[in-house]
Rosetta silent file (secondary structure, phi, psi, omega in degrees, C-alpha in Angstrom):
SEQUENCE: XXXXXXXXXXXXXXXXXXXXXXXXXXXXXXXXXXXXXXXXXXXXXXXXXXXXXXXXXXXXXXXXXXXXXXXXXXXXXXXXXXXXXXXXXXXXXXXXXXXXXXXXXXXXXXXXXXXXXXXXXXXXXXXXXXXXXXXXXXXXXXXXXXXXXXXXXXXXXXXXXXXXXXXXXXXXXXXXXXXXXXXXXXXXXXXXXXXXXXXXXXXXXXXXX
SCORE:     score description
SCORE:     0.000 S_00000001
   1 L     0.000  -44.381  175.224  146.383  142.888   41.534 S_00000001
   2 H   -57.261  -44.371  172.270  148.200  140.057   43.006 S_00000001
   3 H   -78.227  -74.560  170.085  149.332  142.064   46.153 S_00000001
   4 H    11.304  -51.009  170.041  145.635  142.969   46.473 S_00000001
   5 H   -84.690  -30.402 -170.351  144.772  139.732   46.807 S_00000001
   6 H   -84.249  -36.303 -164.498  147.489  138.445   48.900 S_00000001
   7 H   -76.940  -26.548  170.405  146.793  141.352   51.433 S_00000001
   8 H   -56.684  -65.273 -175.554  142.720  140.300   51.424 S_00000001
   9 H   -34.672  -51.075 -155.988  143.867  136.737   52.065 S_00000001
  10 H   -78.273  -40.176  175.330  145.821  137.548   54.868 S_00000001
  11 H   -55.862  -43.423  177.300  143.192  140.151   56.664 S_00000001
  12 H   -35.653  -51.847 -147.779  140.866  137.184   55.857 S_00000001
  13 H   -99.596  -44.830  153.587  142.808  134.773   57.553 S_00000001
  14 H   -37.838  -34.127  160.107  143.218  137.656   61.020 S_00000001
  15 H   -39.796  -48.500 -176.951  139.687  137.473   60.789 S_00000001
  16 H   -82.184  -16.283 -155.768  139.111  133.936   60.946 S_00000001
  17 H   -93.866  -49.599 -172.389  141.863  133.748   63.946 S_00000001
  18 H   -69.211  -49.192  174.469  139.922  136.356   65.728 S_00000001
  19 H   -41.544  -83.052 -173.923  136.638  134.533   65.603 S_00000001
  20 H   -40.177  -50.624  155.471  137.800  130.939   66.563 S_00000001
  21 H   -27.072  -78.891  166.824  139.555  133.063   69.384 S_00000001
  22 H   -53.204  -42.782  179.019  136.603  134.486   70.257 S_00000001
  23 H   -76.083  -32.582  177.345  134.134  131.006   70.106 S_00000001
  24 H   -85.408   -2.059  153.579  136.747  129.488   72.060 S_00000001
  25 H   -76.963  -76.550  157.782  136.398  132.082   74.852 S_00000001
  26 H   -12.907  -69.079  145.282  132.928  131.432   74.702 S_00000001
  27 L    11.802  -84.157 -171.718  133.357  128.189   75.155 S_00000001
  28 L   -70.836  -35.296 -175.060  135.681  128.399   78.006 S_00000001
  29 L    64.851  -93.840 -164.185  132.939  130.840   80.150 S_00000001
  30 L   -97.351   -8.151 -152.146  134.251  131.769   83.683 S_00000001
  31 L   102.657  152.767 -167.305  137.771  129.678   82.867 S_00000001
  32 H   -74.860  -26.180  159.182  138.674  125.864   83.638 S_00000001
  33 H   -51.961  -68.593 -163.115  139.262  126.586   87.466 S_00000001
  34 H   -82.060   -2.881 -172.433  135.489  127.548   87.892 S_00000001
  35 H   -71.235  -96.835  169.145  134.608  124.805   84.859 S_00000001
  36 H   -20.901  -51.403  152.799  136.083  122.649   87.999 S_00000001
  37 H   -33.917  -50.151  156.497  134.606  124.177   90.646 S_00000001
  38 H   -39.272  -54.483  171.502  131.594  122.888   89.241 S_00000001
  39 H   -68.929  -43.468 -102.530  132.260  119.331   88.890 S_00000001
  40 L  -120.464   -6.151  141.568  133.353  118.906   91.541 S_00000001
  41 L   -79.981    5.318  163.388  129.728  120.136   93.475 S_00000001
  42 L   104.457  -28.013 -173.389  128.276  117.544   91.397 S_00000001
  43 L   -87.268  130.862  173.799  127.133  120.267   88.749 S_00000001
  44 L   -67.725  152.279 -178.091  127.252  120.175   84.842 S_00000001
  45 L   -78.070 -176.606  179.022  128.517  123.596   82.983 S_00000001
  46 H   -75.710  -54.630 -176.066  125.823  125.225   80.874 S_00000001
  47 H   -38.520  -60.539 -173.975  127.243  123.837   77.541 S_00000001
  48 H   -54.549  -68.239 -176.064  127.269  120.141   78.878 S_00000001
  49 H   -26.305  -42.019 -159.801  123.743  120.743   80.135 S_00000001
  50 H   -84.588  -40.940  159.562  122.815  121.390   77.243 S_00000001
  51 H   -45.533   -9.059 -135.767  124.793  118.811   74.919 S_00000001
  52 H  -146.932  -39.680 -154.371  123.289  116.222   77.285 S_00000001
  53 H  -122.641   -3.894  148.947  119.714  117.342   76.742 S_00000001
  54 L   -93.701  152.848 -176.549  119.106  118.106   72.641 S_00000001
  55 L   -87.713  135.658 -179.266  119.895  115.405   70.209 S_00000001
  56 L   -15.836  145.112 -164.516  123.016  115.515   69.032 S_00000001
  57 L    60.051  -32.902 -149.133  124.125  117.980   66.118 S_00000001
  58 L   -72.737   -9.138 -174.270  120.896  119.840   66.218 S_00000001
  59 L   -84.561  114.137 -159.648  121.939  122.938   68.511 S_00000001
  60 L  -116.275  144.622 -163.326  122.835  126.454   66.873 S_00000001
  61 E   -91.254  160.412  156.521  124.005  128.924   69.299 S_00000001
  62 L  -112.516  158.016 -174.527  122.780  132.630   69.246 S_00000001
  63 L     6.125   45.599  178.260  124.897  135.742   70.075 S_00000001
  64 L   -58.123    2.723 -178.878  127.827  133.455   71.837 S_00000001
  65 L  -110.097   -3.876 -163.821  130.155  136.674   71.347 S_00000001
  66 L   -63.169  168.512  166.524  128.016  138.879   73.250 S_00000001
  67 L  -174.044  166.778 -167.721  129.300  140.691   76.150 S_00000001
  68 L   -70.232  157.081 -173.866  128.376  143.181   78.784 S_00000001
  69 L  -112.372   16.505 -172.595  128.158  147.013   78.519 S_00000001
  70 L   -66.324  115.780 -179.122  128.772  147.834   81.929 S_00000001
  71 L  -121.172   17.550 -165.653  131.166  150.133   82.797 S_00000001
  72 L   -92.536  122.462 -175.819  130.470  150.735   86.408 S_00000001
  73 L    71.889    5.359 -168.856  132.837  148.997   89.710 S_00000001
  74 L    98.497   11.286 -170.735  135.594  147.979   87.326 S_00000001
  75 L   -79.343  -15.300  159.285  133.009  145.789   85.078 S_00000001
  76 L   -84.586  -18.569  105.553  135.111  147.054   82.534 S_00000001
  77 L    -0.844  -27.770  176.596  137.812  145.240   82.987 S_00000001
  78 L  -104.002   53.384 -134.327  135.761  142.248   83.503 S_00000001
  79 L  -135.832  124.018 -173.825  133.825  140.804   80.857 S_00000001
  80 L  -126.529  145.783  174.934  133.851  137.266   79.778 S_00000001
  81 L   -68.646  123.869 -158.101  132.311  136.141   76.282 S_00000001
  82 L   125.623  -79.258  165.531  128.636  134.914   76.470 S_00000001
  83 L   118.660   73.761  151.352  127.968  137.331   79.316 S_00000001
  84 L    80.861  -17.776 -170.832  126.684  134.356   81.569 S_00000001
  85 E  -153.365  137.059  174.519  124.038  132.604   79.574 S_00000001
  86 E  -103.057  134.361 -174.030  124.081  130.187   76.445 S_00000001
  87 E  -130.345  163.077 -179.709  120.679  130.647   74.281 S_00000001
  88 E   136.909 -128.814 -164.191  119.328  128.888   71.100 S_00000001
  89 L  -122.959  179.493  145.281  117.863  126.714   69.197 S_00000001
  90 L   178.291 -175.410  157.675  117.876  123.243   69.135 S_00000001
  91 E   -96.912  109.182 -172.249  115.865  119.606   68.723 S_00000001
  92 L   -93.248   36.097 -169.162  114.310  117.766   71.671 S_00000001
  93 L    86.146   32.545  109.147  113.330  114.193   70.430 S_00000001
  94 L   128.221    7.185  173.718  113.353  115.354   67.163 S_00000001
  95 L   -91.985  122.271  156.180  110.732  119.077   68.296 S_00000001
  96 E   -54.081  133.285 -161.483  112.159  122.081   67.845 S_00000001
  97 L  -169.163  128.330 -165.334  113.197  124.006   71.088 S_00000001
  98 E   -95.514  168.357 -173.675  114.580  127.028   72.219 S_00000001
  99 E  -177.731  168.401 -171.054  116.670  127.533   75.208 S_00000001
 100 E  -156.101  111.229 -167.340  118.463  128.866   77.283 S_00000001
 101 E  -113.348  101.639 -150.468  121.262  127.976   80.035 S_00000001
 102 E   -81.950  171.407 -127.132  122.410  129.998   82.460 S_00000001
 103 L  -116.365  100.933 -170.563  126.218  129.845   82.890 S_00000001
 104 L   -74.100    1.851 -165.026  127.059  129.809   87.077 S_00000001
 105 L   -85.723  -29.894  175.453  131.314  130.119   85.665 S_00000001
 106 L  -115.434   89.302 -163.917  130.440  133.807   84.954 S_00000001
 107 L    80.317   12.259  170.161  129.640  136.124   87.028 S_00000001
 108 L    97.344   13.414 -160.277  127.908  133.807   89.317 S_00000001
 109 L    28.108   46.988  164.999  125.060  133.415   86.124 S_00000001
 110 E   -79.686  159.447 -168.010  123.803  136.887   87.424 S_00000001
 111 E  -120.730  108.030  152.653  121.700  138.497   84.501 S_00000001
 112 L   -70.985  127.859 -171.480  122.943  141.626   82.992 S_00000001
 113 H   -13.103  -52.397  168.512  121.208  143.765   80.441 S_00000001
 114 H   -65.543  -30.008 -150.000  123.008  141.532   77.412 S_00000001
 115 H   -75.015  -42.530 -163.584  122.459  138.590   79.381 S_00000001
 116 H   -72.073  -75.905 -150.765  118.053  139.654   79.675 S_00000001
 117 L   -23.009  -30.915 -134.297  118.753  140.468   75.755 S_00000001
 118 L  -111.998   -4.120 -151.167  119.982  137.157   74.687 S_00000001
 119 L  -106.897  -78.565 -173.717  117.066  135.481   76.984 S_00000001
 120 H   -27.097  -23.189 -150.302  114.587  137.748   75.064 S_00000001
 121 H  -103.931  -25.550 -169.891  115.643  136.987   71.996 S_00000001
 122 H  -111.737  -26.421  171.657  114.827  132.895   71.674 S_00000001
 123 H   -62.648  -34.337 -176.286  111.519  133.620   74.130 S_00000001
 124 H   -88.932  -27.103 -148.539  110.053  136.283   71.355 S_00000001
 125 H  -109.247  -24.995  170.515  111.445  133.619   68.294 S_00000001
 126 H   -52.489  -71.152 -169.860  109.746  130.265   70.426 S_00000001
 127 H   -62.626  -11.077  175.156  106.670  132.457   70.430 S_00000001
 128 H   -56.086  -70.149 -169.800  106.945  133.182   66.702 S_00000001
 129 H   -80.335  -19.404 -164.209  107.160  129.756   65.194 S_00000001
 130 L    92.212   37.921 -162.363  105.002  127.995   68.796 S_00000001
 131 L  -114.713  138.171 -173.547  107.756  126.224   69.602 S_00000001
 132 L   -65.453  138.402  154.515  108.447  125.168   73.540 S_00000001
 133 E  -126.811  132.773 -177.215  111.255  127.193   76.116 S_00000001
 134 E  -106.393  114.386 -176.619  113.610  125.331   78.288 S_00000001
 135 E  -120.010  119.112  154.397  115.300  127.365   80.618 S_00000001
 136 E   -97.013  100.139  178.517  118.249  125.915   82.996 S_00000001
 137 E   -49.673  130.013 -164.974  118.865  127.954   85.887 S_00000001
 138 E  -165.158   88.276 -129.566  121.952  128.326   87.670 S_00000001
 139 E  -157.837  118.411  152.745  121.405  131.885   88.562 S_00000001
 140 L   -75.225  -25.908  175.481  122.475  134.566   91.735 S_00000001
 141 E   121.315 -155.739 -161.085  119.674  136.731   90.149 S_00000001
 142 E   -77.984  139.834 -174.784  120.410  140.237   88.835 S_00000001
 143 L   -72.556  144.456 -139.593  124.142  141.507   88.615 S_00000001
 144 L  -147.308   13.834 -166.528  123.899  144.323   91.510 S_00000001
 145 L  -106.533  -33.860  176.311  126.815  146.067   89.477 S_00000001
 146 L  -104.502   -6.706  143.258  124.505  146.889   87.106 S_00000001
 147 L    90.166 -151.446  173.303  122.014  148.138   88.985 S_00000001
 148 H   -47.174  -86.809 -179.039  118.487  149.305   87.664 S_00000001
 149 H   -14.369  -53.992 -172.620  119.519  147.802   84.361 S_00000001
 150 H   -56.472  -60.956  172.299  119.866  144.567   85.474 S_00000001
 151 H   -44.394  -17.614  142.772  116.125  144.897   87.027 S_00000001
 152 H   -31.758  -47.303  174.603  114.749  146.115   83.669 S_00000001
 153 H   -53.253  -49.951 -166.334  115.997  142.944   82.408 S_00000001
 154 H   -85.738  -12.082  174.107  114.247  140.773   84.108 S_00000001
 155 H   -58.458  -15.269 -165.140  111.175  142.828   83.822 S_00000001
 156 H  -101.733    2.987  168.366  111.054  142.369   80.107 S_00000001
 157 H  -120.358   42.828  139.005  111.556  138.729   80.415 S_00000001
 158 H   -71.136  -67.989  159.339  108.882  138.547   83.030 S_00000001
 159 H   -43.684  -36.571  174.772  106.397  140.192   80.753 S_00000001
 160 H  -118.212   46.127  116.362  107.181  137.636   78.087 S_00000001
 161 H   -64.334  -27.727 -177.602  106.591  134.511   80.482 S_00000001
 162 H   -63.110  -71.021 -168.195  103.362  136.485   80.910 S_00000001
 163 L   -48.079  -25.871 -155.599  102.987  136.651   77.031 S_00000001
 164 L  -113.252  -15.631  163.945  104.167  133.210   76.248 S_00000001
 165 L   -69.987  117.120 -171.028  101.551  131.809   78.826 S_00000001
 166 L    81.890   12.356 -120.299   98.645  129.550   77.022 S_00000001
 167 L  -155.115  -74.357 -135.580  100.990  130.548   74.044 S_00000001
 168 L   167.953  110.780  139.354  104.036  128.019   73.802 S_00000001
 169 L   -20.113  110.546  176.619  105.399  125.466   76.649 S_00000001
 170 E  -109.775  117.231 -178.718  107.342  126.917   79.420 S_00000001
 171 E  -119.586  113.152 -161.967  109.810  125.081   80.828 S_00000001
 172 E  -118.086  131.098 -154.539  111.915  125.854   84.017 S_00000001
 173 E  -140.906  104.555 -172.539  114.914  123.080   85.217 S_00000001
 174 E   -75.613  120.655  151.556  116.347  124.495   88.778 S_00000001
 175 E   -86.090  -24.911 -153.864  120.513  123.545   88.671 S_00000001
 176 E  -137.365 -177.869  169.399  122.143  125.527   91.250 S_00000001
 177 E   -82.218  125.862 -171.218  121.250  127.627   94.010 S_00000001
 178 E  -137.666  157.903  175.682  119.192  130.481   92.449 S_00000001
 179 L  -142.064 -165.524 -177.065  117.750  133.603   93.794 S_00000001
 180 L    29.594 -151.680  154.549  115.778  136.813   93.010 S_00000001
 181 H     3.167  -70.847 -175.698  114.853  136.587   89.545 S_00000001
 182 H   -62.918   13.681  176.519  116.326  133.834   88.691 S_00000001
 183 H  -145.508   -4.019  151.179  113.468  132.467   90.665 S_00000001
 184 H   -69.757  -61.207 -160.422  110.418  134.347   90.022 S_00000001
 185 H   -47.763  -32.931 -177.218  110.213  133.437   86.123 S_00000001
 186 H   -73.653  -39.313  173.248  110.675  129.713   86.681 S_00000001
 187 H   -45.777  -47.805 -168.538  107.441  130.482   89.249 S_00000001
 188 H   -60.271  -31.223 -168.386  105.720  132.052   85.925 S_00000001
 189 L   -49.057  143.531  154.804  106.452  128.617   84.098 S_00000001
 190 L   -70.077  -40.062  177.825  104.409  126.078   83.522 S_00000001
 191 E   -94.160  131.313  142.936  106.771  123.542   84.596 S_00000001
 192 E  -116.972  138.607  164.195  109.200  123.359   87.240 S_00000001
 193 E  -111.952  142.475  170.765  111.932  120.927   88.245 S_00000001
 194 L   -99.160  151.331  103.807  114.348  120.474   90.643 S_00000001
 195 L    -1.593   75.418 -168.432  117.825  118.804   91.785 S_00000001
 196 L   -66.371  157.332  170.701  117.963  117.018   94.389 S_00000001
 197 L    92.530  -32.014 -149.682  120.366  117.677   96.366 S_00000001
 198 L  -125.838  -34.846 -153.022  122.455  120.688   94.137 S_00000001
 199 L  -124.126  138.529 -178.013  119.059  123.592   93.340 S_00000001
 200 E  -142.512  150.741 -178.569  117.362  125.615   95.995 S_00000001
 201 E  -109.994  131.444  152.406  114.753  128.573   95.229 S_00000001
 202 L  -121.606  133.653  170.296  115.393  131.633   97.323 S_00000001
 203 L   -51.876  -53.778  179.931  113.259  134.720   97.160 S_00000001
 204 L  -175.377  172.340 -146.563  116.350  136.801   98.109 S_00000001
 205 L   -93.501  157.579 -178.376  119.491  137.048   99.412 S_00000001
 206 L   -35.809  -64.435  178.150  119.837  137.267  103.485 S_00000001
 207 L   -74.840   -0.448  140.612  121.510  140.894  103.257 S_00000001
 208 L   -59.551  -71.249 -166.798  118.717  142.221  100.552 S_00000001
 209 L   -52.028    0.000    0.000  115.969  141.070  102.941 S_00000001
């Protein structure tokens, strides 16, 4: 009984190793080189953004282990935890408020199947309770790796700015240079803001057109 126990403990405690592992990949996003890269244009990471704009304690992450299913160009090989975009919950001068930030350290914050998933997922639970979505953009648009998926993606979170319109505050806060996608939905918003200086709206990119 005693070895029983000792051998739970110990898978327990690989378990617990593996996690913190894992949240601290998460964390980290594209790695502290593009974490740099970042500052050093002037621009906040997604995390900071977001630390900087809910009051303190209140933000619980959603599916921060996620990752991509792509197996297409070597994308398997490639995969960083988060997939590009930090989503949840959080308090906004003391209102509950979902969100979502995309991540420019990974993959360029192009939107991937998981990535539209993870978007979907705090846009359909905002419209549940009525609760406002804050989206910060940092975005190349759709992951071109992934193809038709990625464009699926943004159709279903196109359809629910459409749904979520007269429905629950839409909020869109341009960071970076964003394109495709990543710059129709903030068009669907009710609100949009810019950057001076750091966020430009492009329809699409030069070689697309």
């Amino acid at each position: 009984m005693a070895r029983r126990y000792a051998v739970a403990s110990t898978k327990g405690a690989e378990i617990r190793t593996r996690i913190e592992d894992k949240r601290q990949a998460a964390y980290a996003g594209g790695g502290q080189a593009r974490i740099e890269a970042q500052h050093q244009k002037g621009k906040l990471t997604a995390r900071e953004r977001i630390e900087l704009l809910v009051d303190p304690g209140t933000f619980r992450e959603y599916d921060a282990f996620v990752e991509h299913q792509c197996t297409d160009f070597g994308m398997a090989t490639q995969k960083i935890t988060g997939d590009g975009v930090v989503t949840g919950v959080g308090k906004i001068n003391g209102r509950t408020t979902y969100l979502f930030s995309q991540d420019f350290t990974s993959f360029g914050g192009s939107l991937s199947r998981t990535f539209a998933a993870k978007v979907c997922k705090i846009m359909d639970k905002a419209m549940l309770v009525g609760a406002p979505v804050v989206g910060l953009n940092d975005s190349g648009g759709a992951r071109i790796q992934e193809g038709v998926d990625s464009l699926a993606g943004y159709a279903e979170i196109f359809q629910r700015n459409v749904l979520a319109s007269g429905v629950v505050p839409q909020i869109s806060l341009v960071m970076g240079p964003c394109a495709g996608g990543a710059v129709y939905s903030p068009a669907l918003t009710d609100f949009t803001f810019m950057v001076r200086g750091t966020s430009y709206l492009f329809v699409t990119g030069p070689d697309v057109v």
